[in-house]
N, C-alpha and C positions, 0 to 999 in steps of 0.2 A: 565384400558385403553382398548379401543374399538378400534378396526379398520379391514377391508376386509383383510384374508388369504390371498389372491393376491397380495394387496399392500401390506401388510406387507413384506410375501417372498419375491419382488422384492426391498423392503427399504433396507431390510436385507443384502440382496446381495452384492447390491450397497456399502451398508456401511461397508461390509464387505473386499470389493475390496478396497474400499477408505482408509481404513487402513493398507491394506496389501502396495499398494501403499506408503504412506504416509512413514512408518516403514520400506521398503525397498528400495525407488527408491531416498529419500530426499538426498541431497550433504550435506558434514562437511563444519562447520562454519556458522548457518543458525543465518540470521541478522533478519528476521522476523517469529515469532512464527507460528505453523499452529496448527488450532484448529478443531474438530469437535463436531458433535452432537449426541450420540448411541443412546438417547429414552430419549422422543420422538421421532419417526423419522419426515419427512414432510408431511403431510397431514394427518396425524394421526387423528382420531376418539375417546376422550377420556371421559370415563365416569368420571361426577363429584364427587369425593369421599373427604375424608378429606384429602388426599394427591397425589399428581402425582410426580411418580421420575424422576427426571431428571439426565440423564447420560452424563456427556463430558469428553473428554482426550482432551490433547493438547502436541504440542512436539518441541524442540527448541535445536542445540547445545549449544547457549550460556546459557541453565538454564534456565528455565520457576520460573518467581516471584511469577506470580497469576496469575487465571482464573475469571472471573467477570461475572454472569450470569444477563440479560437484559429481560425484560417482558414490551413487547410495548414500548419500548426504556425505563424504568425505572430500574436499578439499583438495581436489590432486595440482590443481596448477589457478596461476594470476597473472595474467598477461598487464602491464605497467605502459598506459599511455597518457602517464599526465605530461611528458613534455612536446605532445603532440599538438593538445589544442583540437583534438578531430570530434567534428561535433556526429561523424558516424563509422564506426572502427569495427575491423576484420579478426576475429581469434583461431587461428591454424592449427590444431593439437591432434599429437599422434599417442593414440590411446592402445593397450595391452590389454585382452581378459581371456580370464577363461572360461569354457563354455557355460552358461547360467544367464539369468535373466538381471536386467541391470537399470536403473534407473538414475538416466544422466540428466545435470541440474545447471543451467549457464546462469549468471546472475551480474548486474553490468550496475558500476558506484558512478555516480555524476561527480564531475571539478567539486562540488558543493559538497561531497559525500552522502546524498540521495541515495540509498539501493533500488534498486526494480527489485517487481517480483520477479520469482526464477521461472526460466524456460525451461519445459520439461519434456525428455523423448524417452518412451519406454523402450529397449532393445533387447531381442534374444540372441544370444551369441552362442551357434553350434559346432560345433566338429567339422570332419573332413567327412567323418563316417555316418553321420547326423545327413549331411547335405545327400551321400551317393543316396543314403536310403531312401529323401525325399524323392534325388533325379529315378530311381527305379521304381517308386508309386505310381510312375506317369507323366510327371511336371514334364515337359520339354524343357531340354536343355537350354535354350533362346527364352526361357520366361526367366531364368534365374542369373542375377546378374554381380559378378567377380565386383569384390574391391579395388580398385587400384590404388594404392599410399600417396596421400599427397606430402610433399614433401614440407617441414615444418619452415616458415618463411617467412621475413616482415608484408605485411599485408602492405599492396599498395594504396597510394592516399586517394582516400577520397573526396570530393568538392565539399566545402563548408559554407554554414551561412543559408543553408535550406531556408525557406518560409514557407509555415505552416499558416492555416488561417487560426483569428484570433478567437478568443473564447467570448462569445458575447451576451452579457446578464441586463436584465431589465427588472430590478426588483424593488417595489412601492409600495407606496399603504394611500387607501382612496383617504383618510382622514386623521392627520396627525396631531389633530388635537380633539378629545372629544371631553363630554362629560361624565364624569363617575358612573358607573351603571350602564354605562353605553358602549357599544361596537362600532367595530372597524374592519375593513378586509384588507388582507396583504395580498397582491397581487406580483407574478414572477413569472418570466418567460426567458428563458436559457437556450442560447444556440452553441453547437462544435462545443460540449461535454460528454462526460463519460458519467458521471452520477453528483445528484443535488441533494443535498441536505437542509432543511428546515430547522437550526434550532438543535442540530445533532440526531434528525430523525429523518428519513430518507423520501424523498417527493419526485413528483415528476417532472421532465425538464420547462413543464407552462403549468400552474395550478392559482388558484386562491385559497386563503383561508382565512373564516371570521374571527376575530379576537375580542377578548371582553376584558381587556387589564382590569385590575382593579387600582395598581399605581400606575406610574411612569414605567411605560417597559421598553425596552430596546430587544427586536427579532434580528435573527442572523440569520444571513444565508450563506450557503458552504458549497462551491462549485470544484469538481476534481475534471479536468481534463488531460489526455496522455499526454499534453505537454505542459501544461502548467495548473496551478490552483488559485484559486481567488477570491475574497469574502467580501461580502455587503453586508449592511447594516440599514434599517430601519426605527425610529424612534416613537412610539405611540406617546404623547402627553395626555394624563389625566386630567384634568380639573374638577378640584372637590366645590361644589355649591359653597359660597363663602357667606357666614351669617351677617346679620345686620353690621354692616362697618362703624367700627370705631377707630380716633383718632386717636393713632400708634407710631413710635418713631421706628421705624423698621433699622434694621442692621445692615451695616452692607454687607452683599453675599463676600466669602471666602470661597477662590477654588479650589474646588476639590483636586489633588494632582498625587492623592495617596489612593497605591494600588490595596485591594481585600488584602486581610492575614486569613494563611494558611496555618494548620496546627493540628495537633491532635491524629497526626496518620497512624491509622493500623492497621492492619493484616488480620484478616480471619483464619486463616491457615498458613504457615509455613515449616515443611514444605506442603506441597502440592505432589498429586500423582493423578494425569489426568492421562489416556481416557478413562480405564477401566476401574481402577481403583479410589478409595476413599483418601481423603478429601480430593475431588478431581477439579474442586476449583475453587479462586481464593476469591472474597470480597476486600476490596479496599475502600479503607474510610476516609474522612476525613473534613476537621469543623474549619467553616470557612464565613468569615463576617466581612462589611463593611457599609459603612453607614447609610450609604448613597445603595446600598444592594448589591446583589452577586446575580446577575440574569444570564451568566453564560460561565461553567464550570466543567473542567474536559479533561482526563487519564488520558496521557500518553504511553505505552509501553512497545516492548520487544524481547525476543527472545533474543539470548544469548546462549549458542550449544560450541563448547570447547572454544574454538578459530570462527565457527559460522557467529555472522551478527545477522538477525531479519532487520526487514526493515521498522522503524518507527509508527506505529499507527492509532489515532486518537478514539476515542469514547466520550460520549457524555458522562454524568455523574447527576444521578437522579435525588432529589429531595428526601432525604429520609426524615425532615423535621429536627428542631432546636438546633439549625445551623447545620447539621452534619450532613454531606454529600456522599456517595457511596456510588460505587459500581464493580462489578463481579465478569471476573476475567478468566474461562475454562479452555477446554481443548479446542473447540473451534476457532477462538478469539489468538491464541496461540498460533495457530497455523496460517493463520492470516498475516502474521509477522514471519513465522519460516516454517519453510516445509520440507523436507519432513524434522520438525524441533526435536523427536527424541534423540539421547543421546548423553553421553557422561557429562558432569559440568557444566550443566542447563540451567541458566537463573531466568527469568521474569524480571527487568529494570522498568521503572518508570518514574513518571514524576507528575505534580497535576497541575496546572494553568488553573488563574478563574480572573474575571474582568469582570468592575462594577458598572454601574450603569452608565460611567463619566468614559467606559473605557479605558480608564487604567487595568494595569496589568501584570498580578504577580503569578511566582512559576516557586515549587517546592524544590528542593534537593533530591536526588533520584536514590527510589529505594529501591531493594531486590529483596525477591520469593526464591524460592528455591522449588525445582523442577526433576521430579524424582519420577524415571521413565520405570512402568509397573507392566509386571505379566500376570492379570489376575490366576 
C-alpha cells in the first residue's frame, strides 16, 4: 500500500478519533449498526500486489449479524457473525485489483436485520511502474509506505455489553386543552441525538412551536440517535363553545380500536430513470380515511439493486385533499437508501403506515417501481 506520510498521519488520526468516539459516546439500544473503514483509509495510493487488506469493525447493541464488503457497488464477500452474539466485530479481507481507481463500500445488518449506511474509502491502485515514476519525481523513498498482507483470520473477541449514554427527550405542550380559535406552544429539548423531527419535518435538538388546531390534534416527535430511535407524542384537545344546553340522553362512548384504511395506491411512473433522464422520479399516492382522523401518514421505502438491499427509510406523505396523501420519491431520496443504487434489477419497494388520532395503526402491502439506470 502507497500513500503520502501526511495523509496518511492525518487518515489516521481521524480514524483514530472516529473510534474513540464511536466506542465511547454511542447511546444503549442502537437500532442502526455503525460501521467503519481502518485501511484502506480514503484517498489512499495503493500499489498493486497480489493482495490489499482490508480492515473494518462495526458495532451495534443489538448484535452485529454480518458485515458485507462492496467494490464499485458489487458484493465481493459477507463475513457471518450471528452465532457470536458480538455486540462489536472485526472484518479481515484480502482484496485483488488492477491498477484503476476503486470505490470500496463496508456495510454491517444488526441481529434485528437493521443495515447501516455504507462505509466508504475511495482508493487508487497503481503499478510497479506508476510507483518508480512517482519515487523519481522526488517523493523520498521513506515517505512511501509497502503493503504488508495481513493474513485472512477470525477476528479476536471483543468485550461486550458497552454502555453508551441514553437518548434523552423532553417534549410538551404549555396547554392541552384549549378553546377553538385558540393556541398552544409545543415545547422540546433533546439530548445525545443525532437528528429531530417535528411531525416528519426536521427541527432543532431544543425549539418551540405555536399551534392553532382547529380539532383535536396529536404532534409527534421523531428522535434518531447512532444507537437507538425513539418517538413522543403530544395531544392538543380542542373544545368547540357548546350552545345553550339542552337535556339529551348522551350515548356511551364506543372505543375506537380500528386502525385508518389504506386504498387506492398508485404510481405516477413506472418505471423510473433517475438522475438524468425522464421520468427521474415517481409520486406515490394513496387515499387514506378514518373517523377519528389520520394526523400522522409516512412512505417507507428502499432500494433493491440485484444482491444489494439499502437500508429502509421513512417519508411523510403530504395532504393532497379529498383523503388522498402523496409523496415523490427521486434520485436523491434513492441514495439515501443505497449508494451507489445504479445497476441491473433495481426496484423501489415500499409500503405506507398512517395512525389515527386514537393511535391506532395500519401498514399497506409493499409495492415496487422499477429503476431503470439511464445515460442521457
Amino acid at each position: 500500500m502507497c500513500h503520502k506520510k501526511w495523509r496518511a498521519a492525518g487518515s489516521l488520526l481521524i480514524a483514530g478519533f472516529t473510534i474513540f468516539l464511536l466506542t465511547s459516546c454511542l447511546r444503549t439500544g442502537s437500532v442502526v449498526p455503525v460501521v467503519w473503514i481502518d485501511s484502506p483509509l480514503d484517498g489512499s495510493v495503493v500499489e498493486a500486489r497480489d493482495t490489499i487488506s482490508v480492515v473494518a469493525h462495526a458495532s451495534s447493541e443489538e448484535g452485529v449479524s454480518e458485515i458485507q464488503l462492496f467494490v464499485d457497488g458489487v458484493q465481493i464477500r459477507t463475513r457471518d457473525y450471528s452465532g457470536s452474539e458480538g455486540t462489536f466485530v472485526e472484518l479481515r479481507e484480502e482484496w485483488s485489483a488492477d491498477p484503476g481507481e476503486y470505490a470500496l463500500q463496508v456495510r454491517a445488518v444488526s441481529m434485528n436485520g437493521t443495515i447501516s449506511a455504507p462505509a466508504v474509502a475511495y482508493v487508487k491502485v497503481i503499478g510497479r511502474e506508476s510507483l518508480t515514476q512517482l519515487e523519481e519525481t522526488g517523493i523520498p523513498e521513506e515517505s512511501v509506505t509497502k503493503d504488508t498482507t495481513l493474513s485472512l483470520e477470525e477476528p479476536t473477541p471483543t468485550p461486550t455489553g458497552t454502555s453508551y449514554p441514553s437518548v434523552g427527550i423532553d417534549f410538551r405542550v404549555d396547554k392541552s386543552s384549549i378553546l377553538q380559535g385558540s393556541c398552544t406552544t409545543l415545547r422540546w429539548e433533546v439530548e445525545n441525538a443525532i437528528s429531530v423531527a417535528l411531525d416528519g419535518t426536521g427541527v432543532g435538538f431544543e425549539g418551540n412551536k405555536q399551534v392553532c388546531p382547529g380539532t383535536t390534534t396529536s404532534y409527534y416527535l421523531h428522535v434518531e440517535a447512532a444507537s437507538e430511535s425513539a418517538d413522543r407524542s403530544v395531544q392538543v384537545e380542542v373544545q368547540v363553545p357548546a350552545p345553550t344546553p339542552t337535556k339529551t340522553v348522551e350515548p356511551t362512548p364506543t372505543e375506537d380500536s380500528q386502525p385508518p384504511e389504506i386504498s387506492g395506491i398508485t404510481e405516477s411512473d413506472d418505471p423510473i430513470r433517475p438522475p438524468s433522464c425522464s421520468p427521474g422520479s415517481v409520486t406515490i399516492s394513496a387515499v387514506i380515511t378514518d373517523p377519528s382522523g389520520v394526523p400522522k401518514h409516512d412512505l417507507y421505502y428502499r432500494v433493491v439493486s440485484g444482491s444489494s438491499e439499502g437500508a429502509w427509510v421513512w417519508r411523510s406523505m403530504t395532504d393532497a385533499g379529498g383523503d388522498v396523501y402523496q409523496t415523490t420519491i427521486g434520485h436523491d431520496q434513492l441514495q439515501s437508501s443505497l449508494f451507489p443504487y445504479e445497476g441491473s434489477n433495481t426496484v423501489l419497494q415500499y409500503y405506507i403506515k398512517a395512525w389515527d388520532s386514537e393511535t391506532n395503526m395500519a401498514q399497506s402491502t409493499t409495492g415496487e417501481v422499477v429503476v431503470v439506470f439511464c445515460v442521457p
